[in-house]
Every structure is written in structure tokens, then in C-alpha cells.
N, C-alpha and C positions, 0 to 999 in steps of 0.2 A: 392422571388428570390431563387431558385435553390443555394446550399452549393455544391462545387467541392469537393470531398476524391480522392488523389492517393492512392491508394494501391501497394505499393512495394514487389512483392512475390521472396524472393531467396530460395536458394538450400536447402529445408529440406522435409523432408519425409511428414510434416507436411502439407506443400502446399498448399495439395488435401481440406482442412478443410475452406479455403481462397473462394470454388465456392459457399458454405454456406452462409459466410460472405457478397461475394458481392453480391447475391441473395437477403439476407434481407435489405443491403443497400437500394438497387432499388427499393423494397416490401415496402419500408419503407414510413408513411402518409406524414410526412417532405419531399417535395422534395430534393431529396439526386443527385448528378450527380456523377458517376463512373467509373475514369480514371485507367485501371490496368496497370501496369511496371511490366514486368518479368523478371529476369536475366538469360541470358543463362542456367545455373545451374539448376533455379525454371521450366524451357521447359523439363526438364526430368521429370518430377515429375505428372505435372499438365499441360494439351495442351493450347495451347492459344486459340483456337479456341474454348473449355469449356466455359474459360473467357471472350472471346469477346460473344459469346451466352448469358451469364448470365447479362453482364454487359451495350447490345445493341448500344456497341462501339469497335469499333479497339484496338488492345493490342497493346503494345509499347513494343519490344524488343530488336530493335538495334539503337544502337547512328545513323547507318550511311544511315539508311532508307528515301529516304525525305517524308517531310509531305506537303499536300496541307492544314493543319489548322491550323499549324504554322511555318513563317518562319525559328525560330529555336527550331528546336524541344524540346531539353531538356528546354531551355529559357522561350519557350512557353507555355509550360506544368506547369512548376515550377513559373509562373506569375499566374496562374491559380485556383491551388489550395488553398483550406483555410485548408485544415488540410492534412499531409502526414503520411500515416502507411507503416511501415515496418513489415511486416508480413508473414509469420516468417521469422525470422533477425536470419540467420546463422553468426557464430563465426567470418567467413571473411567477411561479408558484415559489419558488426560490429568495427571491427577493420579497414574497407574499410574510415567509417565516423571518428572513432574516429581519425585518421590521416589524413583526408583532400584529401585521393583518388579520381580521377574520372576517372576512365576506360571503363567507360561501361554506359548506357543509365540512368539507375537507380541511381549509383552512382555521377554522373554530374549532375540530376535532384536533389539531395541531396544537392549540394553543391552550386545552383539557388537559394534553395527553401529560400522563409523568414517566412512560413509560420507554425504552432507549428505542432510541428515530434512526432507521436508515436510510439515507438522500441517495439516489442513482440519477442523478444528469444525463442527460442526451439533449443534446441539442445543434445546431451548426456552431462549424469551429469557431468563425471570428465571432460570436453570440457567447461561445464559452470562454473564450480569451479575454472577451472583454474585461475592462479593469472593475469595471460596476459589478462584474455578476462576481467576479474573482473574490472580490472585498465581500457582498452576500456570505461565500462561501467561507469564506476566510472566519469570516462573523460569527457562522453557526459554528463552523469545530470549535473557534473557543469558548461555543457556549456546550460544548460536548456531545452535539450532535454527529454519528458519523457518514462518512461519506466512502463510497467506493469512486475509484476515479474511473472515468469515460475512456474508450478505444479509441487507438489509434485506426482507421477506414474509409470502406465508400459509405458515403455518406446518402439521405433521400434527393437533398436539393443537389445530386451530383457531384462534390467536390468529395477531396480526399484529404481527413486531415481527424483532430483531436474532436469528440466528441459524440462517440457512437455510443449505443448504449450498452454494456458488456454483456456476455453471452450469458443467457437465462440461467444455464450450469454454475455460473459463479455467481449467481445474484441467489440463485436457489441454496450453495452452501456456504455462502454468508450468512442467509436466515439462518440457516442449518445450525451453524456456529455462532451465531449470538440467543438464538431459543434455548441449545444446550451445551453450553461452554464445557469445552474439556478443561481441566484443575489439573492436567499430570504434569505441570511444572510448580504447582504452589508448593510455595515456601525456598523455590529457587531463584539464585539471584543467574542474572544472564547479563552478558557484556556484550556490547556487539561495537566492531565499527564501521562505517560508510562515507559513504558519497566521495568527494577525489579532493586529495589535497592538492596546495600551490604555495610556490618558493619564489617569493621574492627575487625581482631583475635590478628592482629600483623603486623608491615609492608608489609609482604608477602600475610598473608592468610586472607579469608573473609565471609562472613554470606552471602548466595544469598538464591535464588530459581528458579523456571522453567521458569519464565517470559521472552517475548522476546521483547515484546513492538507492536507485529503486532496487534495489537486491538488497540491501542491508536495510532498508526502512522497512520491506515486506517482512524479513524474519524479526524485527524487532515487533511488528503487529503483531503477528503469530504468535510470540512469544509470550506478549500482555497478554493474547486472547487467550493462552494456556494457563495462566494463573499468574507467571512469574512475574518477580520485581526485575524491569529491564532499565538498566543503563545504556543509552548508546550516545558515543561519541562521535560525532560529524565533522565532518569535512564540509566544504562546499559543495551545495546544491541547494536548489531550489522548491523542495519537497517541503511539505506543511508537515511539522511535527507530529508525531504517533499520536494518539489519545493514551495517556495513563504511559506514557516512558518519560523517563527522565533523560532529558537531551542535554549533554555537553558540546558546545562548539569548540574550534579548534581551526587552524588553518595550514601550517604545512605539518609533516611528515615527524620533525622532531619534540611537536607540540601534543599531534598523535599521542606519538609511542610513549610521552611519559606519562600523559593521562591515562594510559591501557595499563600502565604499570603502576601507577597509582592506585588504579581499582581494582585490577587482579587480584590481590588476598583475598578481598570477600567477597569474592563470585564464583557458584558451581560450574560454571558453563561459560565459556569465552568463542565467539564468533568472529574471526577478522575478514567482514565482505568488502572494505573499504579497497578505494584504487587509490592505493599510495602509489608516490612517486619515485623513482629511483635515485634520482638524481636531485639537488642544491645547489645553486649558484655558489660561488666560492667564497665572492665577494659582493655582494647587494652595494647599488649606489644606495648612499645618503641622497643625493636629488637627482630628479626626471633627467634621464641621457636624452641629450637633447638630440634632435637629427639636423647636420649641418650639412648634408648635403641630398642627392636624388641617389639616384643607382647603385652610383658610387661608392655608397659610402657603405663600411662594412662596422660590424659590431663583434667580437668575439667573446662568448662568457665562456672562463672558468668554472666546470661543474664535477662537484665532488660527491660521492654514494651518501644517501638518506639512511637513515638509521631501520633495519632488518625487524618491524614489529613484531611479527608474528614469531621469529627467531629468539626474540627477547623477552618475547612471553613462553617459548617452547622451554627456554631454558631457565625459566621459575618458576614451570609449571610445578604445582600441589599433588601429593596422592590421591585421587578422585575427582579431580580438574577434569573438566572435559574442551579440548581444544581443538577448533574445526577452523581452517583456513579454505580459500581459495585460491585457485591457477585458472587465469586468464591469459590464455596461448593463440600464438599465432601458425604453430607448429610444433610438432611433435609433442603433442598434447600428452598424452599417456603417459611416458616419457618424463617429459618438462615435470608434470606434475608427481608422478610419484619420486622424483628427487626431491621436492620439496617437501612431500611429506613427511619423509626421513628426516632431511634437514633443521625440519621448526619444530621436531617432535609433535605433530599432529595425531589427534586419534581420528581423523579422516578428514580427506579432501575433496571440495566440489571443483571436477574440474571443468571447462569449458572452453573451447574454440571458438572466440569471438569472429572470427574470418563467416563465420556462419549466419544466414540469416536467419532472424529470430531467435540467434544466442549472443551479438554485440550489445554496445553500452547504448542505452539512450532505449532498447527495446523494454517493452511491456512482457517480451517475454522469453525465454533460458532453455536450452539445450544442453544436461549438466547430466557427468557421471560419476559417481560416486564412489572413491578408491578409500580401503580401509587399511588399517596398519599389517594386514596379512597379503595384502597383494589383494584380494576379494573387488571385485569392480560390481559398480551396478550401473547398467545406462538409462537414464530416463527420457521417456519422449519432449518433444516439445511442447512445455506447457508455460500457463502464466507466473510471474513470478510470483505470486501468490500464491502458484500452487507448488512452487518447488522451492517456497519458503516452508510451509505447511512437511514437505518429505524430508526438509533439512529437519526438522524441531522432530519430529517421529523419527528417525534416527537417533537423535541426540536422547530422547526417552527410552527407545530401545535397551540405551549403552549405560544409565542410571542404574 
């Protein structure tokens, strides 16, 4: 039985990237059926007539048009579908859903729909930064709509920054992957942890690093998106919670590892992608060190080793535990890393050379190869962390 996709295309320069999309929709071996929505805006941009070519159906663009296939149209439509993309989702179509608008064909077909909504943003950077559009967005996941987040690039209006709209390949197997969920983690629990911890100097100041938590938040996605029940434990960052993980916060290194050790018993599968730190102040001030001089003046902290998590979960680890760390190196990567893997009793390690671009922290995307407990290497190319979130969990099923 044929899967319905709306595709909702509004006002962005972006558009034209959408005849791509529904192309391989239609290409696609799954039968796929492909309803397009344009918003007057998105008719500048990209014709409808493109879209109805590609997609071997009528484009829907005004609320007030009648339809001989449904008696109401938006009703109709919006009974229809099993999954709704907005693509690309301009700042006002955006802010259209996060308040409950319906003016127009697309936005009333939003507001029918029951069925799960995918938002893809594109838009200029400071337009997506804004703290307005941010709180829209913010709005909708916790009403459980999901979002793929925007590229780091060149942008149409010239600049170079947050808010391209991702490559049609990843927008296409995300469809892919919410039309037909793989299940080969249900009924497993997964532990994961991320983003970077920090160790107190004094009330005010703190011990971090470049960590963001985007590698341990994509495999916790992956993970939901597989069936499983995920726990992840965070550290600091700035990333908006998974949809369906259960999120523990946490701030330094020893707060960590006891909560990993806390939920280790009942979890098949444990992931450490967090960037702990190595290091603790010895002795945190009780109040703000004040600065009493310019240049001059010097501060010295005492700093003593953080507590070895992945080490302390290697060595409680269960019969049929499965336990995958990471090695984030600046050198002798290969190396570096297969001593650890020994070390923390891992059944494999991602390892990676941050010194590389598009494999450091703060990147959207991983350069990462994959060493197993027989010496066995596998290197994989540069891809997004979503998608070597996705080789980590396919592994991890492999070894089930």
C-alpha cells in the first residue's frame, strides 16, 4: 500500500531544491504517493507546473480552488497523508504554525493534519537566530513536531553562516526514515552520553571545552528512531532535547559518571560520546576570586584527574552489555585509540582526529573510524553526524 508525503514548499530561494526531492520521492522502490502544497510566496520561486511534472499530480495552491477529489479540500488532503514536510519552512510559515494561523491552503492543511510534521528551515542566519523565530521553534518540538536543523554555508543573500537548507540526501532519508521506521532496537534500553562537562573555579567561573553534544544527541535520535527506550545523560550544551529520550542533566565529570553508573544495570547498550574532562579543580572557591590587579596579577589552580567513566562502566560491564566509547585525538589517533579500547573494555571504538576539518567539535559533521576488539578497522568518509550516528547504531545491531 502506497505511503501519502505532503510536501509544503513556502517562500525561500531554497524551493527550486524541493523538484529534486519530489523526484526521488516518486523514483523511490517503496511506493511513495506525492501530494505538493505551495504557498503563494513558494509560486515565485519554483512554478507549479515543475511540481505537478515531477510529482504526476495537481499542485494545491489556493484554499479557494474546488477539488473534484476532495470535498474539502484542505480536510481532504490533511486526512490523507501519513507524513507532512515543510520544506523549506520560511520564518513566517513558521511562526504561521507555531500560533495556530490558517490563512492560506497550506497553513489550514497544518492545522487538519494529525499526522507527524517534518519542519526544514532555511532561511538567513540572523532571520534564524533570531530569538522570535528560535522560541516559534522551540514552541513546536514541544508540541512534537520535528525539525531537522539548517547548514552551516554560502548562503543566497551572500553571507556565510547557520541556515542553509540541508542537502536534499538527508531531507530525502529522513522522509525515508519516518515513512518506515526500522524497530531493530525495540525493546532495548540505550544509554548514551554527551555534550561537555564543567568543574567549577568558583561560583561564577568553570573548567569546560569545545564540546557541543551534537554526536551524542544525533545517536540518541537514531536510537528513538530505531525503537529503543533511550536515556541520555547531558552535560552542557545548547541543543533542544531529542523528541521521545529521556534527558538527565548533569554538570561536571563526577556527577556524570555516577548517573552512567546508576543506569547501567538496565541497559542493553551504553554509548559514552560525551567530552568529559579530565581534569577538577582541587579546591573550588566558595566566593567569586575577585581580580585585584591588571597584568599582574596571576591565579594558580590546583587540578586533580575526573573520574575515568567509560573505565567504570568497562569494568561493570554485564554478559551481553554492549559498550562503545569514543577517542577524540589530536595525534596518533590509531594508536591513542586502540589503547583505549583495551583499557575501558569496549566492544568498539569511534575514533577521530579532531585536528581535521569537518571531524572537530562544534562541526555538523565526523570523519570517524571504526576499530573493533580484534584489531578489525573500518574508516568512514566524511559524513553528517547524522549519518555516522545512523553507522554507529547499525553496528551496534550487527553485534546483537
Amino acid at each position: 500500500m502506497p505511503r501519502t508525503v505532503g510536501i509544503g514548499i513556502t517562500g525561500s530561494i531554497a524551493a527550486y531544491k524541493m523538484a529534486d526531492l519530489v523526484s526521488r520521492l516518486k523514483k523511490d522502490e517503496q511506493d511513495i504517493d506525492v501530494i505538493v502544497i505551495m504557498t503563494a510566496a513558494a509560486t515565485q520561486f519554483i512554478t507549479p507546473l515543475t511540481m505537478k511534472t515531477l510529482s504526476g499530480r495537481e499542485v494545491l495552491t489556493d484554499m479557494w480552488t474546488s477539488s473534484q477529489e476532495w470535498k474539502v479540500q484542505h480536510i481532504g488532503v490533511a486526512e490523507q497523508l501519513d507524513l507532512l514536510v515543510i520544506a523549506p519552512a520560511s520564518a513566517n510559515f513558521i511562526a504561521k504554525m507555531a500560533h495556530g494561523l490558517g490563512d492560506d491552503l497550506l497553513s489550514t492543511i497544518v492545522l487538519a493534519n494529525t499526522a507527524p510534521i517534518l519542519v526544514v528551515p532555511a532561511m538567513n542566519t540572523n532571520m534564524y537566530r533570531n530569538a522570535m523565530v528560535q522560541e516559534n521553534i522551540k514552541k513546536l518540538i514541544n508540541r512534537g513536531v520535528n525539525f531537522m536543523d539548517p547548514e552551516t554555508g554560502m548562503l543566497a543573500c551572500g553571507v556565510s553562516g547557520e541556515g542553509r537548507l540541508p542537502e536534499v540526501d538527508a531531507i530525502y532519508k529522513q522522509i525515508k526514515t519516518m515513512l518506515f521506521p526500522r524497530t531493530d532496537l525495540m525493546g532495548k534500553r540505550v544509554l548514551i552520553n554527551a555534550g561537555t562537562t564543567c568543574e567549577d573555579i568558583d561560583p561564577v567561573r568553570f573548567i569546560s571545552n569545545r564540546g557541543t553534544g551534537k554526536m551524542g544527541y544525533a545517536i540518541a535520535e537514531e536510537a528513538v528512531f530505531r525503537g529503543a527506550d533511550v536515556i541520555l545523560v547531558s552535560g552542557r550544551t545548547y541543543l533542544p532535547a531529542p523528541q521521545g529520550v529521556k534527558v538527565v542533566s548533569v554538570w561536571g565529570a563526577e556527577e556524570m559518571c555516577d548517573t552512567m553508573l546508576k543506569y547501567q544495570p538496565a541497559c542493553d547498550i551504553i554509548i559514552g560520546a560525551a567530552a568529559v574532562g579530565d581534569f577538577t579543580v582541587a579546591r573550588a572557591a566558595e566566593q567569586k576570586i575577585k581580580k585585584t590587579g591588571e597584568r599582574d596579577q596571576t591565579l594558580v589552580l590546583e587540578l586533580v584527574g575526573t573520574p575515568d567513566i567509560l573505565k567504570n562502566l568497562g569494568a561493570r560491564k554485564q554478559p551481553g552489555q554492549i559498550l562503545v566509547g569514543f577517542a577524540a585525538e589530536t595525534e596518533n589517533l590509531m594508536e591513542n585509540a586502540r589503547k583505549k579500547l583495551s583499557a575501558k573494555n569496549l566492544d568498539f571504538i569511534v575514533a577521530n582526529d579532531i585536528t581535521i576539518e569537518g571531524a572537530g567539535f562544534a562541526s555538523d559533521t565526523n570523519i570517524v573510524t571504526f576499530i573493533d576488539r580484534d584489531g578489525e578497522s573500518t574508516a568512514l568518509p566524511k559524513m553528517s553526524k547524522r549519518d555516522v550516528a545512523a553507522a554507529i547504531i547499525d553496528k551496534v545491531v550487527a553485534m546483537l
